[in-house]
C-alpha positions, -999 to 999 in steps of 0.1 A, spaced: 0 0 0 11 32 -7 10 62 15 -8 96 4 -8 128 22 -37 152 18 -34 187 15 -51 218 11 -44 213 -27 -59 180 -31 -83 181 -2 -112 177 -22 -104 152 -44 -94 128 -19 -113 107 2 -111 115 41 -115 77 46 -137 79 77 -167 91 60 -188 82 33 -177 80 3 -203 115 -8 -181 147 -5 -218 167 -4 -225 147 29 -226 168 53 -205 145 74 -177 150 46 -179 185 40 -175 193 78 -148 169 87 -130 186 53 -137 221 61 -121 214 96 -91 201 80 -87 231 60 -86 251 87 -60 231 109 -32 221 77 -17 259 90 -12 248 124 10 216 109 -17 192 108 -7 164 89 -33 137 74 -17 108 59 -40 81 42 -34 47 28 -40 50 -14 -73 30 -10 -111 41 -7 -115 31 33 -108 38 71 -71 34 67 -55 71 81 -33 88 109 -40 123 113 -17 141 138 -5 181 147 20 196 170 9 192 205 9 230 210 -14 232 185 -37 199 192 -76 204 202 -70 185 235 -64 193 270 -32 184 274 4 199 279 29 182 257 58 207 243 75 200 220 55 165 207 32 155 182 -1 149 192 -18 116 173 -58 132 166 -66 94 151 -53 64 138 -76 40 120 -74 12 105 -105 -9 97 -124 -31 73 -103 -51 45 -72 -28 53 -69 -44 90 -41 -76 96 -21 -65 69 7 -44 89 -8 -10 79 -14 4 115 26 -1 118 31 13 84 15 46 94 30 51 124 61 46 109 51 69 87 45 93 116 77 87 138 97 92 106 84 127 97 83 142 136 120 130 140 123 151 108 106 181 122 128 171 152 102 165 181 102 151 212 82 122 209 41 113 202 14 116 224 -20 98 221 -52 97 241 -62 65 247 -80 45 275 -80 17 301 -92 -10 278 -101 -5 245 -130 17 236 -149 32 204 -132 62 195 -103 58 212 -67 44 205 -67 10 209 -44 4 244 -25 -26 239 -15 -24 203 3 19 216 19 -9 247 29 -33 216 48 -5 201 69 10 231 41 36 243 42 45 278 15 60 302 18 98 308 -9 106 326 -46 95 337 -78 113 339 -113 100 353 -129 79 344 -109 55 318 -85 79 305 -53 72 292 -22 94 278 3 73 264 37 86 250 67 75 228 100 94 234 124 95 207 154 109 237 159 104 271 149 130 299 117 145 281 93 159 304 62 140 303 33 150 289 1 155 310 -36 163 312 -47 197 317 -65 198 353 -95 205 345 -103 174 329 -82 150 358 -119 144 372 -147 156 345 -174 176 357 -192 207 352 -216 230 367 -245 234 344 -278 211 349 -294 192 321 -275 172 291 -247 195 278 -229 181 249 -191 197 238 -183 188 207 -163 198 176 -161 186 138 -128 168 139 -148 140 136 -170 138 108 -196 121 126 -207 148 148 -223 169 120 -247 143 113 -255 129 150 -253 159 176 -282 172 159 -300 143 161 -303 137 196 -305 174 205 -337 170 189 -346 140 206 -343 157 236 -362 183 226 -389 166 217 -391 155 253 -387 179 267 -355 173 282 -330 198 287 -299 199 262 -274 222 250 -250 213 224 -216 235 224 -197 233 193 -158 238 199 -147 260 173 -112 271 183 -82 255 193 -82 277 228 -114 267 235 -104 230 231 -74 231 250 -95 242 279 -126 215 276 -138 202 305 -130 165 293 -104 146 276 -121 138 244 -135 170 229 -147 158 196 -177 149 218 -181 143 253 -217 143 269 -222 155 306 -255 151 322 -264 173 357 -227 181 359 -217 146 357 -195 130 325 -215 104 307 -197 94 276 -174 101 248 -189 79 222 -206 94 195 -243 84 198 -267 71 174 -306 79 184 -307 43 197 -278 44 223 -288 78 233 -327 64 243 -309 34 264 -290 62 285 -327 86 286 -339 49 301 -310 46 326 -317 83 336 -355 75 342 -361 101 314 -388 80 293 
């Protein structure tokens, strides 16, 4: 397989790989307008040469939408590889990929968010511990930040401490989200209106600026769903998934 990186020049004639295949989707056009926006801060999206989930998307860790304090690494956004594509080594050949160019742009090392055991949306723990990754730091409630170091005596990275114990102070659902993920444009409107339609109180906040992010009350904050102050999730819901937590909540 052969490895292409997307641009700003060839943005929209290459497929993002973790949407559907429609560039007038909306799911596409937000995840690529998002891109556009970040390739100035040295984001770097590098994709297999196929027509699937097969990508590692990464950024200078001063310049990452995550809560974290890293200088001087490169932050991993996502690394995916699914479907056909998975088995076949290409998970090692993109971080490779990776480690190769941050040496060249001489960093410290990788950070990645990951978690406890392995979870949607989230690196996938013991294939980062496979391939030397270490634990930096932990935040409530599964949390992990791993780390590579390509020297000896970095300074670990760490979360921010807001998000060490997730929780905030408004009442109702309250959902932070952003459009790194290309997923949100399509499902945090759909069970914002869900809500609604109950009656139940919801607010969605859209993270549209990487200060903003950098000081999220949570880890994740493509999406992360609070409910009376308390964290709930960071998986993206569908309208089913959201019902079975409106159940658990005695909301229905």
């Amino acid at each position: 397989m052969n490895i292409t990186t997307v641009t700003a020049e060839n943005l929209e004639q290459e497929h993002i790989c973790c949407a559907i295949s429609n560039n007038k989707d909306c799911q596409v056009m937000s995840k690529k307008a998002w891109l556009a926006e970040r390739f100035a801060d040295g984001l770097v999206f590098k994709k297999g040469d196929v027509r699937g989930k097969c990508f590692i998307e990464y950024l200078p860790a001063e310049n990452a939408w995550a809560p974290i304090d890293a200088p001087g690494f490169m932050y991993i956004d996502c690394l995916w590889v699914s479907g056909q594509y998975k088995g076949q080594g290409n998970s090692n050949l993109l971080l490779a990929e990776c480690i190769r160019d941050s040496k060249e742009k001489d960093k410290k090392g990788l950070v990645i968010l990951s978690s406890n055991k392995k979870m949607p949306f989230l690196a996938d723990p013991k294939y980062l511990q496979y391939k030397g990754f270490l634990v930096a730091d932990t935040a409530e409630p599964y949390y992990v930040l791993y780390y590579l170091s390509f020297r000896d005596g970095v300074e670990m990275p760490k979360f921010k401490e807001q998000v060490k114990e997730p929780h905030i102070a408004e009442q109702g659902f309250v959902l932070y989200y952003t459009h790194q993920c290309p997923f949100t444009a399509k499902y945090v409107p759909l069970i914002e209106k869900m809500a609604r339609a109950r009656g139940i109180a919801f607010q969605s906040v859209c993270i549209d600026s990487r200060e903003k992010a950098q000081n999220a009350p949570a880890p994740v904050t493509t999406y992360s769903l609070f409910f009376n102050g308390e964290f709930v999730t960071h998986e993206i819901l569908s309208d089913t998934k959201f019902l079975k937590i409106l159940e658990e909540k005695d909301l229905l």
